[in-house]
N, CA, C and O atoms as a CHARMM CRD file, in Angstrom:
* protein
*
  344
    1    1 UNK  N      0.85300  -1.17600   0.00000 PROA 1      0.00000
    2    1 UNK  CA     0.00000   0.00000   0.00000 PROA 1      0.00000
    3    1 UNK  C      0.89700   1.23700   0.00000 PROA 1      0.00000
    4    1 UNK  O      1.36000   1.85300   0.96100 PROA 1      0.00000
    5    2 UNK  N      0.97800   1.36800  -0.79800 PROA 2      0.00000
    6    2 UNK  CA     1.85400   2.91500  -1.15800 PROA 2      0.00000
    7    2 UNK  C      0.55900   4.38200  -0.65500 PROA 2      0.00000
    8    2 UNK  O     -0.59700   4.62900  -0.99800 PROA 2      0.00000
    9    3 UNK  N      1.55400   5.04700   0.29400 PROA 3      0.00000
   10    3 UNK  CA     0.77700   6.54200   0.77300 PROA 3      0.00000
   11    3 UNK  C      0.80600   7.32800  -0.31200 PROA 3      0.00000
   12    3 UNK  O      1.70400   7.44700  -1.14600 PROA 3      0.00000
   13    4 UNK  N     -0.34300   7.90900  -0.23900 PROA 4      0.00000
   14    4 UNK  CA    -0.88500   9.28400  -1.12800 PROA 4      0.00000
   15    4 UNK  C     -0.20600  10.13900  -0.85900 PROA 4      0.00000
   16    4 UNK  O      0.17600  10.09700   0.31000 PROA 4      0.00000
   17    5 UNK  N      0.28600  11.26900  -1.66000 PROA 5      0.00000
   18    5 UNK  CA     0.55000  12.40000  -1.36700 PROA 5      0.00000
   19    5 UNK  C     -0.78200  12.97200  -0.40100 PROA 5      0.00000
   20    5 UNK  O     -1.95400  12.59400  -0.41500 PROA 5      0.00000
   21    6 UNK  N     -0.18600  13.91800   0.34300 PROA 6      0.00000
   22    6 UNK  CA    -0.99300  14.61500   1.11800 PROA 6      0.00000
   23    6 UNK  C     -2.85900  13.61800   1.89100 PROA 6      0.00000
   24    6 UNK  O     -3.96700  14.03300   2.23100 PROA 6      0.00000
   25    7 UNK  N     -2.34600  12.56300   1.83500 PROA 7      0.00000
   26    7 UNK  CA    -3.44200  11.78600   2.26300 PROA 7      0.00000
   27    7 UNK  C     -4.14700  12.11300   3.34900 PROA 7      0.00000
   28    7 UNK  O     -5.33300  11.80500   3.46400 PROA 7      0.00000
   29    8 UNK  N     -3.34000  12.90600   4.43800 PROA 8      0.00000
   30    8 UNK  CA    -4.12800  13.17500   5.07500 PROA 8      0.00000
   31    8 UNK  C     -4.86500  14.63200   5.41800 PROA 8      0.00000
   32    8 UNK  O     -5.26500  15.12400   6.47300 PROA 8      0.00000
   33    9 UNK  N     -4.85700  15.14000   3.88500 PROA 9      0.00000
   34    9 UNK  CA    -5.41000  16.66800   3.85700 PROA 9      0.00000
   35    9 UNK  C     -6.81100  15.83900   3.06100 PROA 9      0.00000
   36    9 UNK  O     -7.92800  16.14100   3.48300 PROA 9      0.00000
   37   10 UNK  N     -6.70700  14.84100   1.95800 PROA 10     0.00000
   38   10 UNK  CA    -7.61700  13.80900   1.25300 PROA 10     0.00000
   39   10 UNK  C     -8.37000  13.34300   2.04500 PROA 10     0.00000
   40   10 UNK  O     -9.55000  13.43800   1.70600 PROA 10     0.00000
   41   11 UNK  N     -8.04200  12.50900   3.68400 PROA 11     0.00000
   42   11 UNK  CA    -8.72600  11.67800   4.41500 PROA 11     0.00000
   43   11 UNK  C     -9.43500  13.04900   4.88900 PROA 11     0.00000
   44   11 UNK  O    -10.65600  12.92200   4.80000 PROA 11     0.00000
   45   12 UNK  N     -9.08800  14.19000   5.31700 PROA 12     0.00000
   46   12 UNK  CA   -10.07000  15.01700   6.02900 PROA 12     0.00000
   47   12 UNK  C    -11.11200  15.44000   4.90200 PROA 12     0.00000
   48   12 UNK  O    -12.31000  15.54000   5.16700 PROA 12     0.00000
   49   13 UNK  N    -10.59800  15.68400   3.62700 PROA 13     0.00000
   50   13 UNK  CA   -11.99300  15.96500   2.49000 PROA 13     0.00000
   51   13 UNK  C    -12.33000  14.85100   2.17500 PROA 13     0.00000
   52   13 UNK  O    -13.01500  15.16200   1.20100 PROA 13     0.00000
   53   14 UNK  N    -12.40500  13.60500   2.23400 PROA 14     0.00000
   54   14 UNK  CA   -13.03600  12.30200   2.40400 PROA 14     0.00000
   55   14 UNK  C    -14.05500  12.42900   3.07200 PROA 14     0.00000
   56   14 UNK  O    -15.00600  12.00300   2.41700 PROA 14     0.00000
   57   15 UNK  N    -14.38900  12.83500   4.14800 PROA 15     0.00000
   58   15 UNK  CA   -14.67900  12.47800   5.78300 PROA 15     0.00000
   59   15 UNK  C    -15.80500  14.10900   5.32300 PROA 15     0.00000
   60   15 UNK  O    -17.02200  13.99100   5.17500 PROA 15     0.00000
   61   16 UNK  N    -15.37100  14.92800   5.23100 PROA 16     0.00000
   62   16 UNK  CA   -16.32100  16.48000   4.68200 PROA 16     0.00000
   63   16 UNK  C    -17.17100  16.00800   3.88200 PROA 16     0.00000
   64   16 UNK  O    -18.37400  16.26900   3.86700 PROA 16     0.00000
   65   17 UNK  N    -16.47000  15.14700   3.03900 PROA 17     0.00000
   66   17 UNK  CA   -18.11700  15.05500   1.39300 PROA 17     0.00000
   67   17 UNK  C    -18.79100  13.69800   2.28500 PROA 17     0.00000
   68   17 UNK  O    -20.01700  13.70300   2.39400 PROA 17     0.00000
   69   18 UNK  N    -18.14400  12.72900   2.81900 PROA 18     0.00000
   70   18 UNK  CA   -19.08400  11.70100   3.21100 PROA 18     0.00000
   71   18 UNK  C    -19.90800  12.03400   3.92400 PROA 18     0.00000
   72   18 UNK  O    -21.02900  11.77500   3.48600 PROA 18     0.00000
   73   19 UNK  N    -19.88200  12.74100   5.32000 PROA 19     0.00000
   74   19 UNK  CA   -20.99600  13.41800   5.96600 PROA 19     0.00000
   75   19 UNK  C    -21.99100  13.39500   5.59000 PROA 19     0.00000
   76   19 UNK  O    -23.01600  12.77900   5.88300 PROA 19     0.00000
   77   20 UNK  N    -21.42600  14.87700   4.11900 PROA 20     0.00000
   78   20 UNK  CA   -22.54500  15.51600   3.80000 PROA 20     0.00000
   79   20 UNK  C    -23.23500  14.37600   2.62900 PROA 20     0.00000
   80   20 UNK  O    -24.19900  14.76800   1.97200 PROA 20     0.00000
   81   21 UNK  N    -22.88200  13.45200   2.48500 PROA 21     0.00000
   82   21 UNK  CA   -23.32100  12.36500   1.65500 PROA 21     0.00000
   83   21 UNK  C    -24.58900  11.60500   2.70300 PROA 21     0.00000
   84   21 UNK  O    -25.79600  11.49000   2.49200 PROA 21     0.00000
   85   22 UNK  N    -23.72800  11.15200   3.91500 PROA 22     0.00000
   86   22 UNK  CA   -24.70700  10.65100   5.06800 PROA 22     0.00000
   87   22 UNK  C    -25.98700  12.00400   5.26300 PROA 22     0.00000
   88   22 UNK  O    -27.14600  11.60300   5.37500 PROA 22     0.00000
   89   23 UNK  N    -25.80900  13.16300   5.29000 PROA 23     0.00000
   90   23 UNK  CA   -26.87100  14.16900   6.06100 PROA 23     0.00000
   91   23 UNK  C    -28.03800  13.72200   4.87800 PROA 23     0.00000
   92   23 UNK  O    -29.18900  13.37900   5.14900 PROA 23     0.00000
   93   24 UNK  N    -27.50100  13.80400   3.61800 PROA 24     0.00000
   94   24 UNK  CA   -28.17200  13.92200   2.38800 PROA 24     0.00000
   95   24 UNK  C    -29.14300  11.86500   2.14400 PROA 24     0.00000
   96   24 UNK  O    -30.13900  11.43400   1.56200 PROA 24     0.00000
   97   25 UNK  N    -28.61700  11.59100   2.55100 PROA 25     0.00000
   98   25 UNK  CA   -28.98800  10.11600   2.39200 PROA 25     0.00000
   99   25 UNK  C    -30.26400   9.44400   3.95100 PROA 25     0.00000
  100   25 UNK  O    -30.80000   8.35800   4.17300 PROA 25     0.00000
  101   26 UNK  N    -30.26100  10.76200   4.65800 PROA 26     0.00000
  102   26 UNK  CA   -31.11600  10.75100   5.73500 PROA 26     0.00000
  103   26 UNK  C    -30.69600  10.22200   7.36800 PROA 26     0.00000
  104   26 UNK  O    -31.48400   9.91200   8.26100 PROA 26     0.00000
  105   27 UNK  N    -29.20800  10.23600   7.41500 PROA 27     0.00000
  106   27 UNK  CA   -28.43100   9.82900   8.68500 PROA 27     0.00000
  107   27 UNK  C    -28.52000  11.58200   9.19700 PROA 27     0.00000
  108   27 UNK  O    -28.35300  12.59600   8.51900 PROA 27     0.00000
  109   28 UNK  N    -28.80400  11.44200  10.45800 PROA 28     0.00000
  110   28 UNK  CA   -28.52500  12.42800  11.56600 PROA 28     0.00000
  111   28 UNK  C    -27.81800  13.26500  11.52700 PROA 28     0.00000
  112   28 UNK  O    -28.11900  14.45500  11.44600 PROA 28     0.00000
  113   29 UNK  N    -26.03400  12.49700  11.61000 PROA 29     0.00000
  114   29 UNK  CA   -25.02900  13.92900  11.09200 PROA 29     0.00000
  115   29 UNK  C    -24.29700  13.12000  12.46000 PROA 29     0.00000
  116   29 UNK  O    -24.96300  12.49200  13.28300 PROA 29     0.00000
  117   30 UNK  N    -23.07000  13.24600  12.50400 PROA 30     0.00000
  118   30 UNK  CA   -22.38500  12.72500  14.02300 PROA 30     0.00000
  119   30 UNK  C    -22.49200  14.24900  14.73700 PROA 30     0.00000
  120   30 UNK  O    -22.66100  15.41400  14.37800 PROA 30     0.00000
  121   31 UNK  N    -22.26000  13.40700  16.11200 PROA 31     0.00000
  122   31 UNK  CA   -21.91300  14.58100  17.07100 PROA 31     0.00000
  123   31 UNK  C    -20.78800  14.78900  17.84100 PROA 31     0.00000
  124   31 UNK  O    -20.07000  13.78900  17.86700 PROA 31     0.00000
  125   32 UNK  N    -20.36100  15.75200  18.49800 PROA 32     0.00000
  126   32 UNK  CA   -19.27900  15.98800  18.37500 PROA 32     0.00000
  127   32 UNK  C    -18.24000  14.94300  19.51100 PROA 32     0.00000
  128   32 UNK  O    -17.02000  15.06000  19.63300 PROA 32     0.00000
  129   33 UNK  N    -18.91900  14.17500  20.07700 PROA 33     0.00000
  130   33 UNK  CA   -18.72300  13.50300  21.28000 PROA 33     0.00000
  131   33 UNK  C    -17.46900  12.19400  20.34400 PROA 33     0.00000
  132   33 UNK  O    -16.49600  11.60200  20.81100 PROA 33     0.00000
  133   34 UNK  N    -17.98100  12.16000  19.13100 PROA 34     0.00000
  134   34 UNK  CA   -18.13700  10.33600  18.33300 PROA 34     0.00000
  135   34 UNK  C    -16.41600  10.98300  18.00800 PROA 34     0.00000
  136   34 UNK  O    -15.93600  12.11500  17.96200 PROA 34     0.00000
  137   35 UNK  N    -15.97600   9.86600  17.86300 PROA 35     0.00000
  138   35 UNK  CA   -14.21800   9.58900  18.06400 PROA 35     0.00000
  139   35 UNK  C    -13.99900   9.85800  16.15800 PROA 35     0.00000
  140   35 UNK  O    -14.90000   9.99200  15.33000 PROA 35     0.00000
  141   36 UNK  N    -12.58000   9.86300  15.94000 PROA 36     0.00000
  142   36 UNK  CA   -12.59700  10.14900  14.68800 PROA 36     0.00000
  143   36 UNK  C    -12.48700   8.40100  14.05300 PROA 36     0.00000
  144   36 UNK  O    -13.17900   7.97700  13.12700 PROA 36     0.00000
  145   37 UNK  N    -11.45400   7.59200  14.81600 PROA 37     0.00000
  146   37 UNK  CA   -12.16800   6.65000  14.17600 PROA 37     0.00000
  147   37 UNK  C    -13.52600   5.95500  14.24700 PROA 37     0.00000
  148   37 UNK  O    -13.38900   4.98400  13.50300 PROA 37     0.00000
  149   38 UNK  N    -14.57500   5.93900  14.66900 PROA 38     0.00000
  150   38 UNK  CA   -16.13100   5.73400  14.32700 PROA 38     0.00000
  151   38 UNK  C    -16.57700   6.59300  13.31700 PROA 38     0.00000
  152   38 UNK  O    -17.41900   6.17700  12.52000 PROA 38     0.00000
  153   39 UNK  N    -16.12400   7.76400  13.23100 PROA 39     0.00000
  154   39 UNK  CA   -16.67900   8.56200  11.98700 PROA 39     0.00000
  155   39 UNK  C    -16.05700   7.30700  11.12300 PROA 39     0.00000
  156   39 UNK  O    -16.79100   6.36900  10.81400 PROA 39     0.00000
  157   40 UNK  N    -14.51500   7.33800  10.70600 PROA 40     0.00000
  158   40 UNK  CA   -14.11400   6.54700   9.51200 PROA 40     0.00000
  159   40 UNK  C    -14.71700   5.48400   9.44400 PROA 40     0.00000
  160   40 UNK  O    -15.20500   5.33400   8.32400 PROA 40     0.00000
  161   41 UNK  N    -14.97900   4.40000  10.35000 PROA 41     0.00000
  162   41 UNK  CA   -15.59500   3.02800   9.85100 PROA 41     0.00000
  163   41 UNK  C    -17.04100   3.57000   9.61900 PROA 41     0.00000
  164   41 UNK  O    -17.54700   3.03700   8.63100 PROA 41     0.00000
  165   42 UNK  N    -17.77200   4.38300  10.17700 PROA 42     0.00000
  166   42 UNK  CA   -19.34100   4.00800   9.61500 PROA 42     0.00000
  167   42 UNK  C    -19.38100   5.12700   8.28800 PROA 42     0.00000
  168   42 UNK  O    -20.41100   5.14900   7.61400 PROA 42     0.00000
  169   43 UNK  N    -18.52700   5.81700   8.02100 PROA 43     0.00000
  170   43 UNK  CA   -18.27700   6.38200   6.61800 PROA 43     0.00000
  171   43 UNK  C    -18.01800   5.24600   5.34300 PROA 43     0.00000
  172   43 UNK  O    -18.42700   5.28200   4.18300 PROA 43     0.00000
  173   44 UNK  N    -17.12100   4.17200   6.08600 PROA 44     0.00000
  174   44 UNK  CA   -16.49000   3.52600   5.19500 PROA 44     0.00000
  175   44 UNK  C    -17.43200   2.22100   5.31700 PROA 44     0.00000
  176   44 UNK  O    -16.90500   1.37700   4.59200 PROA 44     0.00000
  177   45 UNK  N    -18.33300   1.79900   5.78000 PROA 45     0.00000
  178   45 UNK  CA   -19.36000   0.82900   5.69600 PROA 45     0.00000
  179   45 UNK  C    -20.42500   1.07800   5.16700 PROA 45     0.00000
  180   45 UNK  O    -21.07000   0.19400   4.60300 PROA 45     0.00000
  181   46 UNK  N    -21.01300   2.89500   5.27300 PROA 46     0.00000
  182   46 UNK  CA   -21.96000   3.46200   4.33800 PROA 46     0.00000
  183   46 UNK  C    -21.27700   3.45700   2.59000 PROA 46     0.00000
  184   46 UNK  O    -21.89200   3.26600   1.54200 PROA 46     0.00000
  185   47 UNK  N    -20.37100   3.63300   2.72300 PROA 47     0.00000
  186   47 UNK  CA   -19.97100   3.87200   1.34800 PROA 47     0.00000
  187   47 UNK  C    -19.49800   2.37200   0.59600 PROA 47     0.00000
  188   47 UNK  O    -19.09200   2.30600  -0.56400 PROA 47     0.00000
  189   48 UNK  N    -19.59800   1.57200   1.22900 PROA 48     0.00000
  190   48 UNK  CA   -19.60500   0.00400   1.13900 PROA 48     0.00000
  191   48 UNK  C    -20.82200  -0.24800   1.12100 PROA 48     0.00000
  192   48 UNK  O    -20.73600  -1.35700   0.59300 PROA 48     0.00000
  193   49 UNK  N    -21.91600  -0.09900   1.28200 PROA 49     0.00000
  194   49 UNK  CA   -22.93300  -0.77600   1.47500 PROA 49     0.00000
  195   49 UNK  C    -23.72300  -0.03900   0.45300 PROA 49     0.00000
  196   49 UNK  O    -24.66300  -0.68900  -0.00400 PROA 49     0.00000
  197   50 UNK  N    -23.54300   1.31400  -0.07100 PROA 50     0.00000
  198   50 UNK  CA   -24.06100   1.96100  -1.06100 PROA 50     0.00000
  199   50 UNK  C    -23.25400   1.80600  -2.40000 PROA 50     0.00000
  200   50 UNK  O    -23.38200   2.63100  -3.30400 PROA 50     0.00000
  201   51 UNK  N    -22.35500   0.63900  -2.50500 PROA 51     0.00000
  202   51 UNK  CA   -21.57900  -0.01600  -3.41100 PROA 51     0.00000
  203   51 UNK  C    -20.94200   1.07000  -4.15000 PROA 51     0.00000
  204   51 UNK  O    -20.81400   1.00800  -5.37300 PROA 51     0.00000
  205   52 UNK  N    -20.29000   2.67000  -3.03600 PROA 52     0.00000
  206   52 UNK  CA   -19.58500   3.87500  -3.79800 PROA 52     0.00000
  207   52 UNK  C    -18.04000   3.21100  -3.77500 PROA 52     0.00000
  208   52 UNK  O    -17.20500   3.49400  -4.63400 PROA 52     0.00000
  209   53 UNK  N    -17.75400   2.15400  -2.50300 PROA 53     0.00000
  210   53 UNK  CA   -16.45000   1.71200  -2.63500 PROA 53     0.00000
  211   53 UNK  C    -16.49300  -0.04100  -2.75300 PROA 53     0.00000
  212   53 UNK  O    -17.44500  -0.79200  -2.96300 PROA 53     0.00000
  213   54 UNK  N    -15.52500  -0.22800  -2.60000 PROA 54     0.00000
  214   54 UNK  CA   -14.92300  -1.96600  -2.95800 PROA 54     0.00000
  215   54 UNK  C    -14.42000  -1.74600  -1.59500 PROA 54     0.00000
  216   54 UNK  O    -13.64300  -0.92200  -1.11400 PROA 54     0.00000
  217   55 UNK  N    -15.20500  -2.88900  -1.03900 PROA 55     0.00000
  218   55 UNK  CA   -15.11800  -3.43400   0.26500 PROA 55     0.00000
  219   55 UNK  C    -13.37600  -4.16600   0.71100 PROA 55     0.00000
  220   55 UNK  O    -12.94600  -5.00800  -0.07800 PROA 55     0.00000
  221   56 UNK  N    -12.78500  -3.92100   1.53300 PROA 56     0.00000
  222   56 UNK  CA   -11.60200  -4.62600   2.04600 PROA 56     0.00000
  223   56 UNK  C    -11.77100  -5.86900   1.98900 PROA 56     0.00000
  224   56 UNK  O    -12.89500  -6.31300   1.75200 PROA 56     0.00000
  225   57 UNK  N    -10.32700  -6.98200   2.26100 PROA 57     0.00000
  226   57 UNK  CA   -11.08700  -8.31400   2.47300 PROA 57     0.00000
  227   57 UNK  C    -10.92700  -8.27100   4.22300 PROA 57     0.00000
  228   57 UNK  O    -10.03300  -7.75600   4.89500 PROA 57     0.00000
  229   58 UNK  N    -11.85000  -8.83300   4.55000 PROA 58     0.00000
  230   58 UNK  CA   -11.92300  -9.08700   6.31400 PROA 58     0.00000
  231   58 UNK  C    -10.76700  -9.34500   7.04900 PROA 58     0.00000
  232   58 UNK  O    -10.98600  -8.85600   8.15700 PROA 58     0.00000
  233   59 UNK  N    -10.17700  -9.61100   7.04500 PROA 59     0.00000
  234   59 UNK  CA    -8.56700  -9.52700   7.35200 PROA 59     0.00000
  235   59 UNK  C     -7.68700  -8.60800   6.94100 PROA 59     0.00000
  236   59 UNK  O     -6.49200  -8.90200   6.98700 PROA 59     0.00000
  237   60 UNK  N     -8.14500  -7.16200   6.40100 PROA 60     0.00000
  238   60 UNK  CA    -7.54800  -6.45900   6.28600 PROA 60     0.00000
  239   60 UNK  C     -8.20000  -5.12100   6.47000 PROA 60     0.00000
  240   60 UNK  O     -7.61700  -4.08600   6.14600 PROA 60     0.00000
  241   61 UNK  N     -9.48500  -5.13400   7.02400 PROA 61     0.00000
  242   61 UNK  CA   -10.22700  -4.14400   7.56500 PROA 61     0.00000
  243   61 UNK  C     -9.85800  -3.58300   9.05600 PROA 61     0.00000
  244   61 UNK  O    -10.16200  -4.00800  10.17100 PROA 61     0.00000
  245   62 UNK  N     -9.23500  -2.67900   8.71500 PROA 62     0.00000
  246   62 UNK  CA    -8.58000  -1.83500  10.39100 PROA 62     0.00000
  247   62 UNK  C     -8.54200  -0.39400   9.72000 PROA 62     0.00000
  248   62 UNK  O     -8.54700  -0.01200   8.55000 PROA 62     0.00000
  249   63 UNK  N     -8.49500   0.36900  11.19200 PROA 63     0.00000
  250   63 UNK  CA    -8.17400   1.87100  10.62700 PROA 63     0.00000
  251   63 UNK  C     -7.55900   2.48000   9.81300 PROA 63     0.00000
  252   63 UNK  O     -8.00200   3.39100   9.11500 PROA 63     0.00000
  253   64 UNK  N     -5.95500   1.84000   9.81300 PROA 64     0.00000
  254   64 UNK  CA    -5.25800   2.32900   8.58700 PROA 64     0.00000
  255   64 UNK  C     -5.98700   1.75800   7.25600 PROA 64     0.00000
  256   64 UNK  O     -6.16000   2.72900   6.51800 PROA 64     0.00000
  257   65 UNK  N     -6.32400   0.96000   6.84400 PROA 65     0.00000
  258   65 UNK  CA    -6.61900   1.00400   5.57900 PROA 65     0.00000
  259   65 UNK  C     -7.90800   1.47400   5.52200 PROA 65     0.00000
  260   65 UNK  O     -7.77300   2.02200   4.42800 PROA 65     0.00000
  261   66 UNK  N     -9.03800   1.70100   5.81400 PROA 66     0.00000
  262   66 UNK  CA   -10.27600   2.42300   5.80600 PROA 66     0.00000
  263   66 UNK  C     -9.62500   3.79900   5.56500 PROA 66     0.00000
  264   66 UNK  O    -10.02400   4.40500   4.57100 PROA 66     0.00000
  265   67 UNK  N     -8.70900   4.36100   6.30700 PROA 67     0.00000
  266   67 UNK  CA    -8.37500   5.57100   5.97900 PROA 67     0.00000
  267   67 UNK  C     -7.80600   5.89200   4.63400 PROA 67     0.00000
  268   67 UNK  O     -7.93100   6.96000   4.03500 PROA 67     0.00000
  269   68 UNK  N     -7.09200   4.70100   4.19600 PROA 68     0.00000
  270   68 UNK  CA    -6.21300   5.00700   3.13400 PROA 68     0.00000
  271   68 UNK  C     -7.66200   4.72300   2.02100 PROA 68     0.00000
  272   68 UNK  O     -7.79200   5.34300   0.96500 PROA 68     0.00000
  273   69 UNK  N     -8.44000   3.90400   2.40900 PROA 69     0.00000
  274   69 UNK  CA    -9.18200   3.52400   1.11600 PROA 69     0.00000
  275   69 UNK  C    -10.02400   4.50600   0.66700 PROA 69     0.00000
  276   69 UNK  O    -10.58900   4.48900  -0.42700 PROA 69     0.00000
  277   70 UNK  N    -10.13300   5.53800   1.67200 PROA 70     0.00000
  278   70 UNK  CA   -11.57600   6.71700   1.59600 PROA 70     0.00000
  279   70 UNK  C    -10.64700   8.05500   1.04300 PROA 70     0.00000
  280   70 UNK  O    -11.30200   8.90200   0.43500 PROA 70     0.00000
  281   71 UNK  N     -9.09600   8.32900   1.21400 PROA 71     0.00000
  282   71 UNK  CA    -8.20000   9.20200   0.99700 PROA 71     0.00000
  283   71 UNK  C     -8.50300   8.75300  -0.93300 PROA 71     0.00000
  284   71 UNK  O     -8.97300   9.52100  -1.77200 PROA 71     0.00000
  285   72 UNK  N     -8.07600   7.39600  -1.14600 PROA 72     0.00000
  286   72 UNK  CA    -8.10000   6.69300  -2.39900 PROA 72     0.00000
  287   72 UNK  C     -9.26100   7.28300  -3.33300 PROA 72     0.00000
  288   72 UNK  O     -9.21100   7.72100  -4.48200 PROA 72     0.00000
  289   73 UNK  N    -10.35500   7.13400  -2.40500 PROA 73     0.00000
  290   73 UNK  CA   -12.15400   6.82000  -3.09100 PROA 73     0.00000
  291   73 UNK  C    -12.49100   8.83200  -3.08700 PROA 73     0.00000
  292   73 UNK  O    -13.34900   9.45100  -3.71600 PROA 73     0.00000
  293   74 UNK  N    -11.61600   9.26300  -2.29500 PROA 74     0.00000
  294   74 UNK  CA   -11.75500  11.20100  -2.95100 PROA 74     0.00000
  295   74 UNK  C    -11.12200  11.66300  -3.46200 PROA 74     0.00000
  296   74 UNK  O    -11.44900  12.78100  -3.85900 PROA 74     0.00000
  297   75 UNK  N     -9.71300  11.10900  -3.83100 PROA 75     0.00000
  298   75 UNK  CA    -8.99500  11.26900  -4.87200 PROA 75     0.00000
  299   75 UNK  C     -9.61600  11.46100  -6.07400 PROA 75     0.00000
  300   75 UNK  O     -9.46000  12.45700  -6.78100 PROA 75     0.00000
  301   76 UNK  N    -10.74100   9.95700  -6.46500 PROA 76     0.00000
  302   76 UNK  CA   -11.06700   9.72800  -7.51300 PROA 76     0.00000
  303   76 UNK  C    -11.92300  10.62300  -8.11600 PROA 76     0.00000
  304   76 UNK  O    -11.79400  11.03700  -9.26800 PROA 76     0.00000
  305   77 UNK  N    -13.08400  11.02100  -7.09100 PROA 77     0.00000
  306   77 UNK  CA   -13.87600  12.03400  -6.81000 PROA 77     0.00000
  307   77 UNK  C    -13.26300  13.82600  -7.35700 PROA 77     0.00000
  308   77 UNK  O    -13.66100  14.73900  -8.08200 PROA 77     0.00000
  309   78 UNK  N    -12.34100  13.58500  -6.65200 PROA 78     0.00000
  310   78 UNK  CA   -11.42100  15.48900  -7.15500 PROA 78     0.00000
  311   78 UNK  C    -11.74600  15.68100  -9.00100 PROA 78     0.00000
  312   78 UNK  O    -12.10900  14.87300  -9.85500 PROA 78     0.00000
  313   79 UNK  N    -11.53700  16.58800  -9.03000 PROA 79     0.00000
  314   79 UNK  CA   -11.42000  16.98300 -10.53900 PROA 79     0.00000
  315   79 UNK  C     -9.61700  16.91800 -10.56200 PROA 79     0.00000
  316   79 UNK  O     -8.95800  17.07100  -9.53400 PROA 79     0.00000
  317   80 UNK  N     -9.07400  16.69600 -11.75700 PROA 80     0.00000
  318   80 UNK  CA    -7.79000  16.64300 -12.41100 PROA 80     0.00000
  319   80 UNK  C     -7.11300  17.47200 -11.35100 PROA 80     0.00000
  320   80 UNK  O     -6.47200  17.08800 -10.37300 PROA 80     0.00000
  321   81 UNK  N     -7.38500  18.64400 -11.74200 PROA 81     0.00000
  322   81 UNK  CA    -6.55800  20.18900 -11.44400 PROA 81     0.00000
  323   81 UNK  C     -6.83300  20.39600 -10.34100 PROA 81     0.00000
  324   81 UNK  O     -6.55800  21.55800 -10.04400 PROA 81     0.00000
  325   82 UNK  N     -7.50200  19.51400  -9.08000 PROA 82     0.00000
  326   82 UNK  CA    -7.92000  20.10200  -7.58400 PROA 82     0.00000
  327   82 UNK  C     -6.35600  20.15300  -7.22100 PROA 82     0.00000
  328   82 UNK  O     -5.46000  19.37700  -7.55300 PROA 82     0.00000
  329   83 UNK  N     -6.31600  21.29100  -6.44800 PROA 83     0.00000
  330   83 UNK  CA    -4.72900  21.40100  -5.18000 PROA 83     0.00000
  331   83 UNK  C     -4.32700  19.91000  -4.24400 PROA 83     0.00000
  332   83 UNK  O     -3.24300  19.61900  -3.73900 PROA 83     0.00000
  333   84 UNK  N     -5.36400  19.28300  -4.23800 PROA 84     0.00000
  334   84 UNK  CA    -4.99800  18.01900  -3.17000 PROA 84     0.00000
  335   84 UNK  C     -4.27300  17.10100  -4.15800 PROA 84     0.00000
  336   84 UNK  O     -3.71200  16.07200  -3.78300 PROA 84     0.00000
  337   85 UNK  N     -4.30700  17.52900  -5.50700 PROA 85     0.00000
  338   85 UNK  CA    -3.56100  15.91300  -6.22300 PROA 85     0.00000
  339   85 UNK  C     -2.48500  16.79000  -6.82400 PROA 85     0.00000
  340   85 UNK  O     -2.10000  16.37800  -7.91900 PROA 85     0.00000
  341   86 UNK  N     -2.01900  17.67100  -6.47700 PROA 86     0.00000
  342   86 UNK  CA    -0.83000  18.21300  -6.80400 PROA 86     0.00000
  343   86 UNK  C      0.39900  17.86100  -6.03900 PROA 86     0.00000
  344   86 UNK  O      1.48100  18.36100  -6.34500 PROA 86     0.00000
């Protein structure tokens, strides 16, 4: 698993559009109490289960790669010329 440039400026605009993906899809919205990893796994199980990503295999589902896979899955998302893939 090779790191992204700036992956973790990606994992935080990952985590911004999924939200607002969850607010929009009729989830609540987290609050401010919820840890940052629970945001990432139920980001990364909504977006698995709404078949936006390719699921890990079960033995390789942990924080670091949920993070890297959602940094991956807004990459794809950016336009060409966004500042984060520079």
């Amino acid at each position: 698993m090779a790191k992204l440039k700036n992956e973790a400026q990606l994992l935080k605009k990952a985590i911004e559009v999924a939200e607002n993906y969850a607010v929009n899809r009729g989830y609540s919205g987290f609050s401010a109490t919820n840890s940052a990893k629970d945001k990432i796994e139920c980001i990364y199980r909504l977006l698995v289960n709404d078949q936006l990503l390719q699921p890990l295999a079960l033995d390789q589902e942990n924080g670091v790669n949920m993070k890297h896979k959602l940094a991956l899955w807004i990459a794809r998302q950016l336009p060409q010329d966004h500042p984060l893939l520079k």
